[in-house]
Structures are given as C-alpha cells and as structure tokens.
C-alpha positions in Angstrom: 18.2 82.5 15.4 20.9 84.5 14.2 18.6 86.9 12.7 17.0 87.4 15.6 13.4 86.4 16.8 11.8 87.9 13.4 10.3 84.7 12.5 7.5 83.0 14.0 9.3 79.9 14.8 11.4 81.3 17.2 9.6 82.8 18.8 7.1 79.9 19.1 9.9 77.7 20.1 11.2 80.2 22.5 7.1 79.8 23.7 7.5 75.8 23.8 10.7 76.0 26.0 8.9 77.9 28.6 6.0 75.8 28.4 8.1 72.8 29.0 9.5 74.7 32.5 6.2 76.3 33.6 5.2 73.8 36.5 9.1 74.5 37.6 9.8 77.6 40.6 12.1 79.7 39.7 11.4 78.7 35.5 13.5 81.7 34.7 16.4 80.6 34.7 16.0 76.9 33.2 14.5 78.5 30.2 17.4 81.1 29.7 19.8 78.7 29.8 17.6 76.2 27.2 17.2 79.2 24.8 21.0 79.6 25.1 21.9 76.4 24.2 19.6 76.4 21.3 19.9 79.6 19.6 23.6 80.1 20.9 22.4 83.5 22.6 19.7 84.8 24.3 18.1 87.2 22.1 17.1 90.2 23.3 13.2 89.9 21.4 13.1 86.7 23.9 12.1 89.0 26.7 8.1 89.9 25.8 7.6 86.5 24.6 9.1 85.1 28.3 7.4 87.6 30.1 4.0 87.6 28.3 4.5 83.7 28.4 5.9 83.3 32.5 3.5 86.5 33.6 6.8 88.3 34.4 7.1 92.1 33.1 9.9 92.7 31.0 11.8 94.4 33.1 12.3 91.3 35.1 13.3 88.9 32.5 16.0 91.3 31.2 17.1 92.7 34.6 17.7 88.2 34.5 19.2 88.4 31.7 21.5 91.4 32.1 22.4 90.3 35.7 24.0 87.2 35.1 27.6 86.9 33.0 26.5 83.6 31.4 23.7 84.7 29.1 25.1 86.0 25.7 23.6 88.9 23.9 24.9 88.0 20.9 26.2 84.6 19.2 29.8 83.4 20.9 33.0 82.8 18.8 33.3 79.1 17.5 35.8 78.6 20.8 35.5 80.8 24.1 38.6 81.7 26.1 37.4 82.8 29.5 40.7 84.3 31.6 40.0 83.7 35.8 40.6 87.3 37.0 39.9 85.9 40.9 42.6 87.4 43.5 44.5 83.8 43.4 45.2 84.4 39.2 45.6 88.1 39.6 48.2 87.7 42.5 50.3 85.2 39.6 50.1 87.6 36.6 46.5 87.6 35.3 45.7 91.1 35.2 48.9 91.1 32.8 47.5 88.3 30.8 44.4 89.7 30.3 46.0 92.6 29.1 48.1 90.4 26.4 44.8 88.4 25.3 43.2 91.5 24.3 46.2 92.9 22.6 46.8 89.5 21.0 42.8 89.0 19.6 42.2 92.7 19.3 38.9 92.4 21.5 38.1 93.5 24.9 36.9 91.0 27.4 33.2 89.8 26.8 33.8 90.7 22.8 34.4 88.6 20.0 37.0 88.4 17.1 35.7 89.8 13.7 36.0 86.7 12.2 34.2 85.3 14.6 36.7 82.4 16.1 37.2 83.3 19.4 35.5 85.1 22.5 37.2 86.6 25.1 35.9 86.6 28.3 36.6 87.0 31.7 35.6 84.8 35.1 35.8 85.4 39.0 37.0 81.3 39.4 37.6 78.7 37.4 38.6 76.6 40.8 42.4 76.0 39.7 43.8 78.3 42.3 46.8 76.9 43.2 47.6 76.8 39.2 47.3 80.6 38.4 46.3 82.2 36.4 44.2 79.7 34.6 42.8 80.0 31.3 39.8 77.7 30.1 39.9 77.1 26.0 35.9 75.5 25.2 35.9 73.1 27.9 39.3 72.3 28.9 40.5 74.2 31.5 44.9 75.0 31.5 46.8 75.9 34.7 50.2 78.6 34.8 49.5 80.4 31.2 51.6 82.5 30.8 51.7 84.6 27.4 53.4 82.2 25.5 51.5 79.9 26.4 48.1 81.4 25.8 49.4 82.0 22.0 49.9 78.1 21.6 46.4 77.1 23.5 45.2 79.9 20.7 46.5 78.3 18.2 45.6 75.2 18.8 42.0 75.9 19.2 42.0 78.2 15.9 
C-alpha cells in the first residue's frame, strides 16, 4: 500500500478488515490499528471506504485518525526512535535530547530520515521514570540517554 489505496485490492482489503470488526463497539479503532499493521500506515483514502463501510461520515474516521499519535500518515522508518518528553524525562535533560536527535537525524519529531531508516518521534511516557529521559529504539526501551548515548543506540539500530 505504499502507493496509496489506488488499487482495488486495498481498498477491498481495507473493506474485509472492517467487516471482520463490524459486530465489535467501538470497531474504529480495532480496524485502524489492523490497517496499520498491514499497510504500515493508515492511508488517508482509507477514510470513505471506513466510513461508507462502518456508516461513519468521514469527518469522524479522520478526526480518529488525526486525534490519536499512533496512526501514521505515511510509512515509518525501518526503526522508530520515540524520545519520552513527560515532565519526569524533561526534568533529566530530555528537552535537550530531543533537541540533539533532531540535529543528529536532520528531522523534526514525527518525521522521517530521507533515506528512510529512522523516525523520530516523540511520547508523553514510556513508564521508565525513575530512568530519565528514556529513549525506546523498535521495541526495546533504554533508560539515562544521554547524547552519546543516543548516537550508539543509533548506530546500532542503523
């Protein structure tokens, strides 16, 4: 689905995933994060299909979509760095952090590198307070990164 939802089988697939939620309250979300997970992003032509197929207007599947951090408008890097900006991390030297992890990749938060390794992004808790400011690389989450040590868990995941 990197092209987009040009062809028809996305957008029948996109149609199957929110059959296989219909009976479910609340199907929105559950289908979201299903079309995520299969297409890597939620594409922004997924919103008529999930509102003509949920009997939503559009309006309500993107103000979804738009309202929550974890759907992707576009295809993430191959590893995503999220930096904890919660008052814990930023009290330990996160706000400086995220200032060298932009500078470092060349991206703001919530973009990706042109050669599409890494996204940056930002979150209000990764529950490692006491271990500010933490840093999760893909899944493994790192406690006390300082700007050193962000470079090496780069590295590493490059």
């Amino acid at each position: 689905m990197q092209s987009g939802l040009t062809d028809v089988f996305a957008a029948e697939r996109v149609r199957a995933i929110a059959a296989a939620h219909q009976a479910e309250r609340g199907a929105l979300l559950p289908i979201l994060h299903d079309i995520q997970a299969e297409f890597g992003y939620v594409d922004p032509a997924v919103e008529p299909v999930l509102a003509d197929a949920l009997n939503l207007s559009t309006a309500e599947v993107h103000g979804v979509i738009s309202f929550y951090r974890d759907f992707r408008r576009e295809c993430a890097g191959r590893v995503t760095v999220r930096v904890c900006r919660a008052e814990a991390c930023q009290a330990v030297g996160a706000n400086a952090l995220v200032e060298h992890a932009e500078a470092s990749l060349g991206v703001e938060m919530g973009d990706t590198t042109r050669d599409g390794a890494v996204t940056l992004d930002e979150v209000f808790c990764l529950g490692n307070c006491a271990l500010g400011p933490a840093v999760q690389v893909g899944d493994r989450l790192h406690g006390r990164v300082s700007p050193a040590r962000f470079d090496a868990l780069l590295g590493e995941a490059r």
